[in-house]
N, C-alpha and C positions, 0 to 999 in steps of 0.2 A: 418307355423309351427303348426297353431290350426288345420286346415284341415289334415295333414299329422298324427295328432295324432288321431282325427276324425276317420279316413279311416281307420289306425290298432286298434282302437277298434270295430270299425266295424265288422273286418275281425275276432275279436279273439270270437266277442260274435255271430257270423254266427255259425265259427266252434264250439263253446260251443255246441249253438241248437241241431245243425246236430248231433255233435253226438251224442247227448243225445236223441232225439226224435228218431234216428237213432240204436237206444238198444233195439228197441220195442219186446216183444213175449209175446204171449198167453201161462198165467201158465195154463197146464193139469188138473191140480185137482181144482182149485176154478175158471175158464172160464177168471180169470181176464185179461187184457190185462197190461203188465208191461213193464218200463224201467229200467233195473238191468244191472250192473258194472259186477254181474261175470257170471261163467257156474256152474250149479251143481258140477260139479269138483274141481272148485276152491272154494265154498263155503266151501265142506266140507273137503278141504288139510287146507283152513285160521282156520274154524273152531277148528280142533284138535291142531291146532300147536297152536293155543292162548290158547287155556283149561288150559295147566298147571300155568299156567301163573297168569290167571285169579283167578284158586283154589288158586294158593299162596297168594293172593293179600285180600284173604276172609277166612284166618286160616288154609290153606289146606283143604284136605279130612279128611271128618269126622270119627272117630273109631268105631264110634256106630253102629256094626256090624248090631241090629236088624233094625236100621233107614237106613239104606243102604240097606239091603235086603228088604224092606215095599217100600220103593221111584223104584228100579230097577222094584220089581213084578207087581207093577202097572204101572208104567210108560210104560217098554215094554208088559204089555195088549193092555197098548191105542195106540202104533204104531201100535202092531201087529193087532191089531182088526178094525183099524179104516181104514179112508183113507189114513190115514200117509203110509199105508203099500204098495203104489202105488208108493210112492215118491222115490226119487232115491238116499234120502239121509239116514243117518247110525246114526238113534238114538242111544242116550248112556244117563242114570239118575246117577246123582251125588248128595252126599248131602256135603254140605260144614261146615265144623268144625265150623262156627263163631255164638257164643249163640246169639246174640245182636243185628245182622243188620236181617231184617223183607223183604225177598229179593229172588225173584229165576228172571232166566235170562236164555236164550238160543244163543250158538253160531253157524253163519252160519252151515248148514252140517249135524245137529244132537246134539253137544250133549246139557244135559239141566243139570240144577244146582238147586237148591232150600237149603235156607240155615238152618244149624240149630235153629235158632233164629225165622225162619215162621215154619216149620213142628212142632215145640212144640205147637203151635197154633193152630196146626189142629186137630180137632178132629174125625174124620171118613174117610171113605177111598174115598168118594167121591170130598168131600172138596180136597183133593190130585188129585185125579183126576181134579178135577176144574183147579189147578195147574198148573198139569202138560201138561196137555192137551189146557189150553193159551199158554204155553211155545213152544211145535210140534206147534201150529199155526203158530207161528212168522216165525216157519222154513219154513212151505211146502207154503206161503205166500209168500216165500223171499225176509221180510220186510230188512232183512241189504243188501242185494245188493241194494233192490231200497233205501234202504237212502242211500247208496256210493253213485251212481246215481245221487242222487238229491245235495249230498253236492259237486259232481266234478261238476255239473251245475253250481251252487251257486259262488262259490269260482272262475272258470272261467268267470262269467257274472262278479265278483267283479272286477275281473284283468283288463278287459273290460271297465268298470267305471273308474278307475285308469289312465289307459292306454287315454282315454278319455278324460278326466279333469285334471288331473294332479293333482289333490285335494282329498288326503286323511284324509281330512274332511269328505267328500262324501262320502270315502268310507267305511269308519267308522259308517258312517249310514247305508250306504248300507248293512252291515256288519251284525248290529243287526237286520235289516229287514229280511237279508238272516233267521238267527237263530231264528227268529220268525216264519217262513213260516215252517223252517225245523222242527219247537214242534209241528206245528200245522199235519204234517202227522203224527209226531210222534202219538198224540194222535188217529190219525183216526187208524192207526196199531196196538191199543192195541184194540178198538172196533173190528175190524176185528177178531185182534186174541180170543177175547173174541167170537166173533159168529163161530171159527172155532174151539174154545175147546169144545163148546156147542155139535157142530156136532160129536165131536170124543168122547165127553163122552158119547150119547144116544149112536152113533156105538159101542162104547167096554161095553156096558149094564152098567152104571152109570148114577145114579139118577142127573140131569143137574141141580137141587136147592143147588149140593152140591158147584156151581159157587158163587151163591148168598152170600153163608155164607160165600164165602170167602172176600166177599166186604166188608160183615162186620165184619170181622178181620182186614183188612187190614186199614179201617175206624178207628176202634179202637187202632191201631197200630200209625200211624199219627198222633191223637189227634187234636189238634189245629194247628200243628207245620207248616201244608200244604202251599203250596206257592198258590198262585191265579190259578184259572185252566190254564186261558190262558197263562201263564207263566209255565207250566209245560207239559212235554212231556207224562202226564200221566192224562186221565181223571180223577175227583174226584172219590172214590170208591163207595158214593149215584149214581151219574150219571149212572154209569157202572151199577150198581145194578138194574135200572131203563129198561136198553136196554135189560140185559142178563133175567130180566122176560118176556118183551116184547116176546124175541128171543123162549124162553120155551111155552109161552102162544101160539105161531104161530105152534109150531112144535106140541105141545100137546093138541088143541083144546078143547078135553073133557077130560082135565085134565093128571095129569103123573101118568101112571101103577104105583101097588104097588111094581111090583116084582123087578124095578133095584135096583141095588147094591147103599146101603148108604153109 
């Protein structure tokens, strides 16, 4: 009976691999090599059908005509002007009614959010740009197909374990191990998106220190309150701070022109 259980989880965590190593394609625009759950297509059909969903869920959309008009004008610069403008998916900037939560978010496909509770925050149009231009990262990245991806790995290698042992004790552990691996891309995806807003703010002529300041909003924002790094899907905002100069310092050797847009 141990051998027979053995053998189908064998069989379930062969087929986990396969398909997952089996999803591979080179994204166009950053050379990466990826495994991702959907197509461009369905990235951005999920993406619009969860939006409203999602604004309801963070006060609706916001009224403040002038904050909606300021978040779109810049936002579609930085597709239109950057490399996002290759991508194949269908930006769209939202600003979300909620004064209180310190938060903007992008769904597969295009569109992006930012709430009113961060944009009061902001003081210049670069810092927005900082914004909004990590938020198009995540997109043309296609960090939520590759975390689908890695959580139908996760979740089929668990069943796998299960299947296996018959102890879900085991798989219990195995469990928080999976959601430990899975914070830890997470955070590699906010660094990435942090070096790929970099590159879309220099492309739509924005001053890339207006990233920085956002670290230290977003630092300010948090206070004490933060969980441990490694326990959060979200690098510390010093850390990030640390890379996205590194990232300016590479890009601008002898320093950053006067003339981009602050």
């Amino acid at each position: 009976m141990g051998r027979a259980r053995l053998v189908i989880a064998a069989i379930i965590a062969l087929f986990a691999v396969i398909t997952y190593f089996g999803s591979t394609s080179e994204n166009p625009l950053t050379g990466e090599k990826q495994r991702v759950a959907m197509t461009p297509e369905q990235e951005i059909a999920l993406g619009y059908k969860s939006a409203p969903e999602m604004a309801a869920q963070m006060g609706g959309v916001s009224r403040n005509a002038q904050a909606v008009a300021l978040v779109q004008r810049v936002g579609d610069g930085l597709a239109r002007q950057s490399v996002a403008a290759k991508s194949p998916y269908r930006f769209s900037f939202h600003v979300l009614a909620d004064p209180k939560t310190v938060n903007a978010f992008a769904l597969p496909g295009g569109p992006v959010f930012i709430t009113e509770g961060l944009l009061r925050l902001l003081k210049t149009e670069a810092e927005l740009g900082g914004v909004l231009g990590h938020e198009i990262g995540h997109v043309i990245a296609r960090h939520s197909s590759e975390r689908l991806a890695k959580q139908q790995l996760t979740q089929n290698l668990l069943g796998a374990l299960v299947a296996g042992s018959g102890d879900y004790t085991t798989a219990q552990i195995g469990q928080m191990v999976g959601s430990m691996i899975n914070m830890k891309y997470g955070r590699e995806d906010e660094l990435e998106a942090d070096a790929l807003g970099i590159r879309i703010m220099v492309e739509a002529g924005y001053d890339p220190r207006g990233m920085i300041r956002v670290m230290e909003v977003l630092a300010k924002a948090s206070g004490g309150s933060r969980q441990p790094e490694f326990v959060s899907t979200h690098p510390a905002p010093e850390n990030r701070a640390e890379r996205i100069k590194q990232a300016i310092a590479k890009q601008y050797p002898n320093g950053v022109p006067e003339n981009l847009k602050k």
